[in-house]
ZAMARGU-4260 file (C-alpha; in steps of 0.2 Angstrom, whole numbers, plus 5000, padded with zeros to 4 digits):
<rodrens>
0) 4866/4998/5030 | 4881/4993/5040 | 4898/4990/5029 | 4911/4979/5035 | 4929/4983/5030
5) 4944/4973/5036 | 4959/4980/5034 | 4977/4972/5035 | 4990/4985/5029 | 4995/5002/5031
10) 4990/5002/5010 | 4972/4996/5018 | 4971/5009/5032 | 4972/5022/5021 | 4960/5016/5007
15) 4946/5011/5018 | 4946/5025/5031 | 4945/5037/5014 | 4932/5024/5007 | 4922/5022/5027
20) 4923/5043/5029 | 4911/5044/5012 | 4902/5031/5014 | 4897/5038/5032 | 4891/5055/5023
25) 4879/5045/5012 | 4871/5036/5026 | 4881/5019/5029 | 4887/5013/5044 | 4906/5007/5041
30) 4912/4992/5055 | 4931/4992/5052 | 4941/4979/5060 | 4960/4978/5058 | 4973/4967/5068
35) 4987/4969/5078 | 5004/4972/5067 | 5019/4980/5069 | 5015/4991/5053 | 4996/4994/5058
40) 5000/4997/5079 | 5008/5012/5081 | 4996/5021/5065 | 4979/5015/5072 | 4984/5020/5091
45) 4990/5038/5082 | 4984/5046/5068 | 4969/5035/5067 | 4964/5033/5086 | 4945/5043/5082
50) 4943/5029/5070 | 4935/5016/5081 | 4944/5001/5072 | 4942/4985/5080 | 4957/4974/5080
55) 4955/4956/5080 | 4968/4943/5081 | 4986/4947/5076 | 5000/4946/5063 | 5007/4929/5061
60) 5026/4935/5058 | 5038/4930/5045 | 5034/4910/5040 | 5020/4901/5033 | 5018/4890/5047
65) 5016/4907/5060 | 5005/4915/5046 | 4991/4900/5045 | 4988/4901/5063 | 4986/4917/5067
70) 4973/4917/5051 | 4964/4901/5058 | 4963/4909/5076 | 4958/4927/5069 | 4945/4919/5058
75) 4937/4912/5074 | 4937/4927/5084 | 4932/4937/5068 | 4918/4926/5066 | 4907/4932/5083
80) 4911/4949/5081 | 4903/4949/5066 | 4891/4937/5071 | 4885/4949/5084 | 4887/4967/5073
85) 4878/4958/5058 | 4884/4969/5044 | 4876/4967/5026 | 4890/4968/5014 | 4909/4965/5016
90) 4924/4973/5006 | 4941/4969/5010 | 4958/4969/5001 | 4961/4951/4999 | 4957/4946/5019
95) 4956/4928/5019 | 4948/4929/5033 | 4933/4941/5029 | 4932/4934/5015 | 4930/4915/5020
100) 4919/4922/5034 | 4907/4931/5024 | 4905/4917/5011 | 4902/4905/5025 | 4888/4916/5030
105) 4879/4921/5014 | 4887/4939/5015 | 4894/4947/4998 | 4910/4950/4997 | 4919/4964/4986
110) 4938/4964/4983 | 4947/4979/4980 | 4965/4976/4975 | 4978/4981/4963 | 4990/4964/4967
115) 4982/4949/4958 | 4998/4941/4959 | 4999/4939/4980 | 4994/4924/4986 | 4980/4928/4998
120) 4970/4932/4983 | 4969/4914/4977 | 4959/4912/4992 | 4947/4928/4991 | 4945/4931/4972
125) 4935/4913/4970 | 4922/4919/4984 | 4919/4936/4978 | 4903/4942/4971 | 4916/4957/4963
130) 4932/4961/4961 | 4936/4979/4960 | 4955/4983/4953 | 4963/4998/4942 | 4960/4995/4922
135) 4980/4993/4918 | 4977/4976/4926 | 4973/4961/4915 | 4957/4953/4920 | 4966/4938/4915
140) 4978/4939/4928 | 4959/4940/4942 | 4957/4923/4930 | 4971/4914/4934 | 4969/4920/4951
145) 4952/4910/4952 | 4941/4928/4949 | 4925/4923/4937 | 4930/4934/4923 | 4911/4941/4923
150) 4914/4949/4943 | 4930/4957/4937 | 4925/4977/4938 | 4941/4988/4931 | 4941/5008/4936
155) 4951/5020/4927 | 4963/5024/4943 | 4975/5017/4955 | 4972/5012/4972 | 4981/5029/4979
160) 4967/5038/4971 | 4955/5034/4983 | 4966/5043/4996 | 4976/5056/4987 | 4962/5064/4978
165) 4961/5081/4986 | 4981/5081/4995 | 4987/5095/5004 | 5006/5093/5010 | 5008/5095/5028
170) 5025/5099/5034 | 5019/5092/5052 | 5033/5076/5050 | 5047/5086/5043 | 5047/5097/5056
175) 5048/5081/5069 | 5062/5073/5058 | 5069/5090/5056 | 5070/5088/5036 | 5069/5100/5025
180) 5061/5101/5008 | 5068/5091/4996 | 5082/5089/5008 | 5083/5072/5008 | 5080/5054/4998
185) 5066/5041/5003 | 5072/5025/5003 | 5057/5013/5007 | 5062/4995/5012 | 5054/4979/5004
190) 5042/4969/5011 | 5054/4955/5015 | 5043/4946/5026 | 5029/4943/5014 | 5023/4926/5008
195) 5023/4931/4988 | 5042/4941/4990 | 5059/4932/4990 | 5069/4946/4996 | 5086/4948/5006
200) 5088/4965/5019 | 5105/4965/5016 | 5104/4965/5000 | 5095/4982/4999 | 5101/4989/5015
205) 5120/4986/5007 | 5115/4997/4991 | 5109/5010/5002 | 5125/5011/5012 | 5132/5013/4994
210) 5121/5029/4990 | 5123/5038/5006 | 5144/5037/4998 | 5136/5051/4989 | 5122/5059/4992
215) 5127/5078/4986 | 5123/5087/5001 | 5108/5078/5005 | 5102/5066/5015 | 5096/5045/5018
220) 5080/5043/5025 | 5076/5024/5027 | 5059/5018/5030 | 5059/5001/5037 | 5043/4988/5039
225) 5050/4979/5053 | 5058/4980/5070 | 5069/4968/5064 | 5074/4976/5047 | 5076/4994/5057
230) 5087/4984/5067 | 5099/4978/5054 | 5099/4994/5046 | 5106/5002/5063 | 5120/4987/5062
235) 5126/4988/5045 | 5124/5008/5041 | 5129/5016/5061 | 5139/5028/5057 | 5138/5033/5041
240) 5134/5052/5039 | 5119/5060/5034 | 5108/5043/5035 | 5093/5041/5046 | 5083/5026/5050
245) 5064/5028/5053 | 5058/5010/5064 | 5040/5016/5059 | 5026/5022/5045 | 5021/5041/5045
250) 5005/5044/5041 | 4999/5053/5026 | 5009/5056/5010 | 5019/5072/5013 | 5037/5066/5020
255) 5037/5056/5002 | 5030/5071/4994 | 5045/5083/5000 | 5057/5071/4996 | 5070/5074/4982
260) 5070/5056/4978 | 5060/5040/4980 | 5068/5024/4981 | 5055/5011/4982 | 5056/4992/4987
265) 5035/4990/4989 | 5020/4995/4977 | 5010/5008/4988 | 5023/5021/4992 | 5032/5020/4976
270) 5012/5023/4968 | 5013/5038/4980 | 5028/5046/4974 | 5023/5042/4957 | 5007/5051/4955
275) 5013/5064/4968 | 5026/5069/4955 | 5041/5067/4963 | 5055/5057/4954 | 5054/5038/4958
280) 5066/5022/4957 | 5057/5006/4960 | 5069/4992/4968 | 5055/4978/4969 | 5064/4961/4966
285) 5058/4954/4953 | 5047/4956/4939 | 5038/4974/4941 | 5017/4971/4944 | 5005/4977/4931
290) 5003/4993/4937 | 5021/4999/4941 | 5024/4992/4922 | 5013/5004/4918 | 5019/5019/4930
295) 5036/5014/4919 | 5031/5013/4903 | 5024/5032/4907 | 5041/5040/4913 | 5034/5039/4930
300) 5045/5025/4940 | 5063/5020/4934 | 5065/5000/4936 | 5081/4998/4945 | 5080/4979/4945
305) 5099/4975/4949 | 5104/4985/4966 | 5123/4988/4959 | 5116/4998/4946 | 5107/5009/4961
310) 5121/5021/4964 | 5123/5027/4946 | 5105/5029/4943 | 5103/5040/4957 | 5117/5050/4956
315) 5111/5055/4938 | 5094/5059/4942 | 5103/5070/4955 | 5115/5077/4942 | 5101/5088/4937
320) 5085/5086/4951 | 5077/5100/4949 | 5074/5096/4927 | 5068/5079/4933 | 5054/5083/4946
325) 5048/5096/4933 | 5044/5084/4920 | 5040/5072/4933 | 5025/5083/4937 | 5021/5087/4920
330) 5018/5067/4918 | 5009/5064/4935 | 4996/5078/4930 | 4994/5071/4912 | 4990/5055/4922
335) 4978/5063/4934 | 4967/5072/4920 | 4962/5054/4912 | 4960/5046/4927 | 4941/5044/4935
340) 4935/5044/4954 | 4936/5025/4961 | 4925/5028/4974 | 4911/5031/4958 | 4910/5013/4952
345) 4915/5006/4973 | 4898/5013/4978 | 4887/5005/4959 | 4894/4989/4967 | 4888/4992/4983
350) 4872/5000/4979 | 4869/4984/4966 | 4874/4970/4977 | 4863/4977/4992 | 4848/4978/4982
355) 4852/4961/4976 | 4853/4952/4993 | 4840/4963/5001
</rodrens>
């Protein structure tokens, strides 16, 4: 039975490669597409080159107008590949695209996602036989997203699970950064550029120049999405000692897992460092998502929602590092023992809508 998983985002590359490598050891045949994307490019042409990912159409940059397009005109190329592979099922993270494109044809489509709240799932969530998403998520918020309640299928996880399950650190991208453990802060950029985020670079990139005033002997990494934001940072922070500016994703987990600190302006890093045990500040504009609410609400992710107040929370948590990662740990491992295997009830869903197509 052949599988088709389209995959948008870095968050997506790592779920459904970890989802496609199991499913290929209990017989299916996994047809993973992608696009081409700053934040994808350099990951699928590195780290995942064996992968054989197809990549269809393109990223339509930073405005609506750019973004429609380049989903009409992927839709339309998406359409004859999958035409000509057939596949039997789809699953996707909230791809317009699949999903349109395997409503249009009769296909089932299965949405995994922990973001009920980003826009493309007011497109996908109506036009899925399931909707797969952690259990801290209110099946009303798949409701008011257009989900049918009954299709709305909580595991007792998050999304990282899929992938972390089994982690081993690799000291592989501290060696090429020349880091050292615990040497450094993590500072992860916001997604600016994304339809559902009112967000300003300058903003963040300004509080950032404000922590590296201080950073007790160690350093500021800063990740950045986006040529563009990478560019900025080198503007407004050249010169400052002791920051460095990363223009692309590392694969893998471990340069967030040897980190002191996480600073996070995303969801799927900031998950990362949460559950990895390492102490975490989220700087997501806005009101928190269910699932980092949660993450808070168990000791795992401080909510620094104003950016002046940035500098005096990390400097506190620094204060006394090595007390904060311990309980830290101590709470990620509590949160690991209750939480189940989300492939389990991914592969039910699979298994039961096969047999109901077939």
């Amino acid at each position: 039975m052949k599988i088709w998983l389209d995959i948008l985002s870095p968050k997506q590359l790592f779920l459904f490669t970890s989802v496609a490598e199991r499913l290929r050891k209990l017989g299916y045949e996994p047809l993973m597409t992608s696009r081409s994307y700053v934040q994808l490019d350099g990951l699928i042409e590195g780290a995942f080159k064996g992968w054989n990912i197809v990549r269809v159409g393109k990223w339509g940059g930073g405005s609506l107008e750019g973004k429609l397009r380049a989903s009409i005109e992927r839709m339309s190329l998406l359409l004859d590949l999958v035409l000509s592979e057939n596949p039997s099922l789809c699953v996707s993270s909230g791809s317009p695209e699949a999903s349109r494109i395997a409503y249009g044809l009769g296909m089932p489509h299965l949405l995994i996602s922990d973001t009920p709240h980003s826009p493309v799932n007011k497109l996908a969530a109506p036009i899925s036989e399931r909707i797969l998403t952690p259990w801290v998520i209110p099946v009303a918020e798949w409701v008011r997203a257009g989900a049918s309640r009954g299709r709305v299928k909580r595991y007792k996880a998050l999304d990282p699970c899929f992938w972390l399950r089994g982690f081993k650190p690799d000291e592989a991208a501290l060696r090429e950064l020349e880091l050292e453990k615990r040497g450094y802060i993590l500072f992860r950029m916001p997604e600016t550029q994304a339809a559902y985020l009112s967000a300003d670079d300058e903003a963040f990139l300004k509080a950032a120049g404000k922590i590296s005033e201080d950073l007790e002997g160690l350093k500021l990494v800063i990740s950045c999405r986006y040529r563009e934001q990478a560019e900025k940072a080198e503007r407004m922070l050249r010169g400052l000692s002791g920051v460095r500016i990363l223009d692309r994703l590392f694969p893998g987990a471990s340069i967030t897992y040897y980190s002191a600190l996480f600073i996070g302006g995303g969801g799927t890093m900031t998950q990362e460092a949460a559950l990895l045990g390492v102490p975490t500040i989220s700087i997501y504009p806005g009101k928190l998502p269910a699932v980092h609410e949660y993450l808070r609400r168990r000791g795992l992710i401080i909510h620094c929602g104003r950016l002046e107040r940035l500098p005096g929370v990390v400097k506190r948590i620094l204060e006394s590092v090595d007390d904060v990662r311990r309980k830290w740990g101590e709470r990620s491992g509590k949160l690991w023992r209750i939480m189940e295997d989300p492939f389990d009830l991914l592969l039910r869903e699979i298994r039961k809508l096969s047999a109901a197509s077939s």
